[in-house]
C-alpha beads as a LAMMPS data file, in Angstrom:
LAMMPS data file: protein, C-alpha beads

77 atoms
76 bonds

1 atom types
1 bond types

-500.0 500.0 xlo xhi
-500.0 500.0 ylo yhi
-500.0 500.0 zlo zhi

Masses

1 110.0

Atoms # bond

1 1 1 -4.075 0.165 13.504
2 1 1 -6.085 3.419 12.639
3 1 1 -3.136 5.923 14.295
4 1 1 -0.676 3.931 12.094
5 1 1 -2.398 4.009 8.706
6 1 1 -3.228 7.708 9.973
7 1 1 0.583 8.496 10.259
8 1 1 1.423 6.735 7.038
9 1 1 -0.650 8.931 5.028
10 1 1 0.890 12.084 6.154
11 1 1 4.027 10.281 5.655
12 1 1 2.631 9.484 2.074
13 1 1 1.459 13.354 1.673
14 1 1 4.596 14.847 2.429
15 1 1 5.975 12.666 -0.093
16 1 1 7.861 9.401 1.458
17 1 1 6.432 6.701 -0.070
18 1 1 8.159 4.220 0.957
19 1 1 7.961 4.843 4.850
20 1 1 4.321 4.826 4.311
21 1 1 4.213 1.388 2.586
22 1 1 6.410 0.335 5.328
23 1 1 3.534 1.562 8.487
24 1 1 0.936 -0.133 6.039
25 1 1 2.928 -2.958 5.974
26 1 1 2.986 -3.570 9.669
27 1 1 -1.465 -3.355 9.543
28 1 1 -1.844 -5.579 6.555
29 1 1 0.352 -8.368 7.919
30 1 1 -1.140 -8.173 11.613
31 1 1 -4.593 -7.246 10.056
32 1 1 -4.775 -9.255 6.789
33 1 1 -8.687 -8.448 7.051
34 1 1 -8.365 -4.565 7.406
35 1 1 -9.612 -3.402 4.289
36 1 1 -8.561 -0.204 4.600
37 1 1 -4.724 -1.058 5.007
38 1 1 -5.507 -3.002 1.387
39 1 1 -6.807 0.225 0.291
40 1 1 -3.839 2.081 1.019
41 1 1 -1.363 -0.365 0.437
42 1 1 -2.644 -0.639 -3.173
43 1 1 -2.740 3.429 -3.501
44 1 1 0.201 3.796 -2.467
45 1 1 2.026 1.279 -4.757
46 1 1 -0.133 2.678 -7.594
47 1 1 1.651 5.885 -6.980
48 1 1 5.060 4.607 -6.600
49 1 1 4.329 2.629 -10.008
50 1 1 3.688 5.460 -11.901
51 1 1 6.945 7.598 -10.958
52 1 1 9.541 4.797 -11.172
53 1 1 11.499 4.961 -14.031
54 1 1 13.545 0.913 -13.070
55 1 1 11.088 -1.630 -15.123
56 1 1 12.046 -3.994 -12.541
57 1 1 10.984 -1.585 -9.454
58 1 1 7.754 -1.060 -11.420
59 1 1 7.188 -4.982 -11.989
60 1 1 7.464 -5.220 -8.232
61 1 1 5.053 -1.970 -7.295
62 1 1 2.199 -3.476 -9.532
63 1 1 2.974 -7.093 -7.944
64 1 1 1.710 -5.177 -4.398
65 1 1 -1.179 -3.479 -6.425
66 1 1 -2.368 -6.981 -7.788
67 1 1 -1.980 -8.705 -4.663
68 1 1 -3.897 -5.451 -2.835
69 1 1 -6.666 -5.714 -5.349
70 1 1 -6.819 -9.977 -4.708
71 1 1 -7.150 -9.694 -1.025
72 1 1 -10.248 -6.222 -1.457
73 1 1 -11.705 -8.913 -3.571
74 1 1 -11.622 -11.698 -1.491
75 1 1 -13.307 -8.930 1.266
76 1 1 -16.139 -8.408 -0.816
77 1 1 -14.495 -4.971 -1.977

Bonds

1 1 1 2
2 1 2 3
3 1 3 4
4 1 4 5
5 1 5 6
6 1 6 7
7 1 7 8
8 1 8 9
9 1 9 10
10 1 10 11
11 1 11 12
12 1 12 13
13 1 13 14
14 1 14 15
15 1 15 16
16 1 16 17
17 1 17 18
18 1 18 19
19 1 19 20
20 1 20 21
21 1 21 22
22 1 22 23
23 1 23 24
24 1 24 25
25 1 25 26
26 1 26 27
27 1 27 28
28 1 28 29
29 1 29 30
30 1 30 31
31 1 31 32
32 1 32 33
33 1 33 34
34 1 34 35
35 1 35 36
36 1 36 37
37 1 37 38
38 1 38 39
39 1 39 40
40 1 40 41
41 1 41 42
42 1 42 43
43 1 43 44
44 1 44 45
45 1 45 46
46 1 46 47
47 1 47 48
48 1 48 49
49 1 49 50
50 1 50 51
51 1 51 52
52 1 52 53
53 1 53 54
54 1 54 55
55 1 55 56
56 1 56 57
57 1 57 58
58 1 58 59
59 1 59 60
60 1 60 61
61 1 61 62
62 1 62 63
63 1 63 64
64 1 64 65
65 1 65 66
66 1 66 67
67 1 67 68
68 1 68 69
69 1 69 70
70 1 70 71
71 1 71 72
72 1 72 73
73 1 73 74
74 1 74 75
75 1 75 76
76 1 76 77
């Protein structure tokens, strides 16, 4: 799990991201207790929310970011 959420940040720093939600993905949903995939996963829709111009899109990106911040929650985060 590390290597992946390793590779989706420098996915994520050269600037797709939507690849790196989609490595994150893969942790959180055969992790669901891996804080740090939450971590990311909620970063990185933060960032997607505040670029998209669709309202829709934008609905959808802070969706992930409240369901990110649920599940750090329910981890004690």
């Amino acid at each position: 799990a590390a290597a992946i959420l390793d590779r989706a940040r420098k996915i994520r720093d050269i600037g797709d991201l939507q690849m790196a939600c989609h490595l994150v993905d893969f942790v959180r949903k055969g992790e669901p207790n891996n804080r740090e995939a939450w971590e990311l996963w909620r970063d990185l829709f933060t960032a997607r929310a505040e670029t998209e111009r669709s309202l829709m899109a934008r609905g959808a990106f802070r969706s992930a970011i409240r369901e990110a911040e649920a599940r750090l929650k329910e981890l004690g985060a």
